[in-house]
C-alpha positions as CSV (number, residue, x, y, z in Angstrom):
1,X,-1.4,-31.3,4.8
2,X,-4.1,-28.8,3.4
3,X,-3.8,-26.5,0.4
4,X,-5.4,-23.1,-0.6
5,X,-5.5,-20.9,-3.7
6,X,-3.1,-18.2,-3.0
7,X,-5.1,-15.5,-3.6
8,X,-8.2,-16.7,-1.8
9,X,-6.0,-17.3,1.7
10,X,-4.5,-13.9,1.1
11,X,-8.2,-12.5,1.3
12,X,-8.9,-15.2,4.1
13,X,-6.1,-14.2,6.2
14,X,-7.3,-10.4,5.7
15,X,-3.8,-9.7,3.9
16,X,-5.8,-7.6,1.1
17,X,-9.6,-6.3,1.4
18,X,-10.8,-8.2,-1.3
19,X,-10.2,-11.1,-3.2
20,X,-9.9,-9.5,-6.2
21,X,-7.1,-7.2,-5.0
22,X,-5.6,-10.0,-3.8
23,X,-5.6,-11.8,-7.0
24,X,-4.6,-8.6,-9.3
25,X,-1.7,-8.3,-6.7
26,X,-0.5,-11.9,-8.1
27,X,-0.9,-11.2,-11.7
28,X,1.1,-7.7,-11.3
29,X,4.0,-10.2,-9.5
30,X,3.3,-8.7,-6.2
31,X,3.4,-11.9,-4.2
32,X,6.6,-14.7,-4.4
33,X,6.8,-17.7,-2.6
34,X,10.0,-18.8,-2.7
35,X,11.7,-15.9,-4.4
36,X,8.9,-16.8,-7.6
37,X,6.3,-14.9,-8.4
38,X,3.0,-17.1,-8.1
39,X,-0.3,-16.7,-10.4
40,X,-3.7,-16.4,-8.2
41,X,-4.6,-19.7,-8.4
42,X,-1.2,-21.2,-6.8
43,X,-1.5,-23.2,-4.3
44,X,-0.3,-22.5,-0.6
45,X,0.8,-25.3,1.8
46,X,1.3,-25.1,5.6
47,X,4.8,-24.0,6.5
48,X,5.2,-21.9,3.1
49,X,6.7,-18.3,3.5
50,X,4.8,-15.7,1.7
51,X,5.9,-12.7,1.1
52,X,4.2,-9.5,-0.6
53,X,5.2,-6.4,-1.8
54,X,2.9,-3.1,-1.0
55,X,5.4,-0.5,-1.7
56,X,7.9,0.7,0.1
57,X,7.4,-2.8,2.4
58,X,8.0,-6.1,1.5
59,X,5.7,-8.1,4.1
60,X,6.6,-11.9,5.1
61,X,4.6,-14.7,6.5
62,X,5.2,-18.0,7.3
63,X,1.3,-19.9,7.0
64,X,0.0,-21.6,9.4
65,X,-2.9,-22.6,8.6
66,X,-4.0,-22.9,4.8
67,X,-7.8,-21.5,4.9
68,X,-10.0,-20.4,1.8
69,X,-12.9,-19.5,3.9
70,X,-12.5,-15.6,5.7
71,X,-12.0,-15.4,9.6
72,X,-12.1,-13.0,12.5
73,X,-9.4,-10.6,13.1
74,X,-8.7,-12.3,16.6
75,X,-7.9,-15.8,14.9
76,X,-5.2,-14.2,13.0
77,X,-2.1,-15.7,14.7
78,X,-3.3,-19.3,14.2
79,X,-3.5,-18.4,10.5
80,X,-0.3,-16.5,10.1
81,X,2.8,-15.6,11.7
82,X,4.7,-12.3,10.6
83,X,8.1,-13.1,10.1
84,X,8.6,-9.5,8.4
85,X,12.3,-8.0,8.9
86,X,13.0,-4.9,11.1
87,X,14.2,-3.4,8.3
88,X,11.2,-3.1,6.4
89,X,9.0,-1.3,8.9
90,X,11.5,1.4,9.2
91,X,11.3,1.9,5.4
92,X,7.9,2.3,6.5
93,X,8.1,4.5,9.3
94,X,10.5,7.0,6.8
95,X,7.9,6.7,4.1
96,X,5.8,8.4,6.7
97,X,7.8,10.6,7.9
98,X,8.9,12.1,4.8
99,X,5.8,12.3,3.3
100,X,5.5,11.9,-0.8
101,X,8.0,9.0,-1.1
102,X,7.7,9.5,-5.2
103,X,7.5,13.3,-5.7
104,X,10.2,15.6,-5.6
105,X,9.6,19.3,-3.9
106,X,8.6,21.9,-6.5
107,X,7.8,19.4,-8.9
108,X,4.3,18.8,-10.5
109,X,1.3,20.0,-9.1
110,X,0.8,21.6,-5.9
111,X,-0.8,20.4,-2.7
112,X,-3.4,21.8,-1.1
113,X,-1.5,23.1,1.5
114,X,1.0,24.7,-1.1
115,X,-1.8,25.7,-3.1
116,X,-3.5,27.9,-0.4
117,X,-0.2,28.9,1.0
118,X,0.3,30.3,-2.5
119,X,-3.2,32.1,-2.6
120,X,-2.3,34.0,0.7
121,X,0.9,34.7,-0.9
122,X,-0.2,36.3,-4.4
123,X,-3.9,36.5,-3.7
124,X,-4.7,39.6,-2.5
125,X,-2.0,42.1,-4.0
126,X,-3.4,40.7,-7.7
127,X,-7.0,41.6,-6.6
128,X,-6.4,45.0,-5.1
129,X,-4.7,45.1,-8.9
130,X,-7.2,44.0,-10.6
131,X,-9.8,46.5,-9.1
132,X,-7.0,49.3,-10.0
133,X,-7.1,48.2,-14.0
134,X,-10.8,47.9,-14.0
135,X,-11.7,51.5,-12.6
136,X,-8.9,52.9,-15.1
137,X,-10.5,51.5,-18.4
C-alpha cells in the first residue's frame, strides 16, 4: 500500500492550486482525516477519507490512489472519489444565492452597486447645491 504527504496529494489531486495553499490549509486545521486535524506532512494511505473545509462546504474524499507527483484533470477519478454529502452543496448553492454569506445589509462599507446607486440618489441635487453656494459668496 503506497503513502503520500497530505499536503503534496492534496496539490496532486488538484484539491488546492498550490502546494503551499494546500499545506497552510493543514496548519490552519482545515483538513481531518478521521475527525483529526492532520499537519502537512501526514501521511495519506489508500482507502483514507479526507475531508476539507473551504467555507461554507465541508468536501469529502475517499483516496484512491496516494500520488505526490501532479496529474491531468481527466485522471481524476482514479485518484479520488467524492463521497461529499448532498447536504453540503446546497449550503453551497444558498451561499450563492444569497450573496455575502458574512455581511449583514446596511452594515460596513458599501458595494459598488450600493455605492453608485447612492451617487444617483444624492449626487446631483448636492451639486446643483453646490453651484447655488458658490455663486452666492
Amino acid at each position: 500500500m503506497s503513502e503520500a504527504r497530505i499536503d503534496k496529494w492534496l496539490w496532486a489531486a488538484r484539491i488546492f492550486k498550490t502546494r503551499s495553499i494546500a499545506a497552510d490549509a493543514c496548519k490552519n486545521g482545515r483538513v481531518t482525516i478521521k475527525g483529526m486535524t492532520v499537519k502537512p506532512s501526514h501521511a495519506v494511505k489508500e482507502g483514507e477519507t479526507v475531508s476539507v473545509r473551504k467555507p461554507p462546504v465541508t468536501y469529502s474524499f475517499k483516496v484512491l490512489k496516494a500520488i505526490e507527483m501532479r496529474v491531468g484533470a481527466k485522471l481524476l477519478p482514479e485518484i479520488y472519489e467524492n463521497v461529499t454529502t448532498p447536504d453540503q452543496y446546497e449550503l453551497l448553492e444558498m451561499s450563492r444565492i444569497s450573496g455575502f454569506v458574512d455581511r449583514a445589509r446596511g452594515t460596513g462599507r458599501p458595494t459598488k452597486k450600493e455605492r453608485r446607486s447612492l451617487d444617483a440618489f444624492i449626487g446631483p441635487s448636492f451639486e446643483e447645491w453646490d453651484d447655488d453656494w458658490d455663486e452666492e459668496e
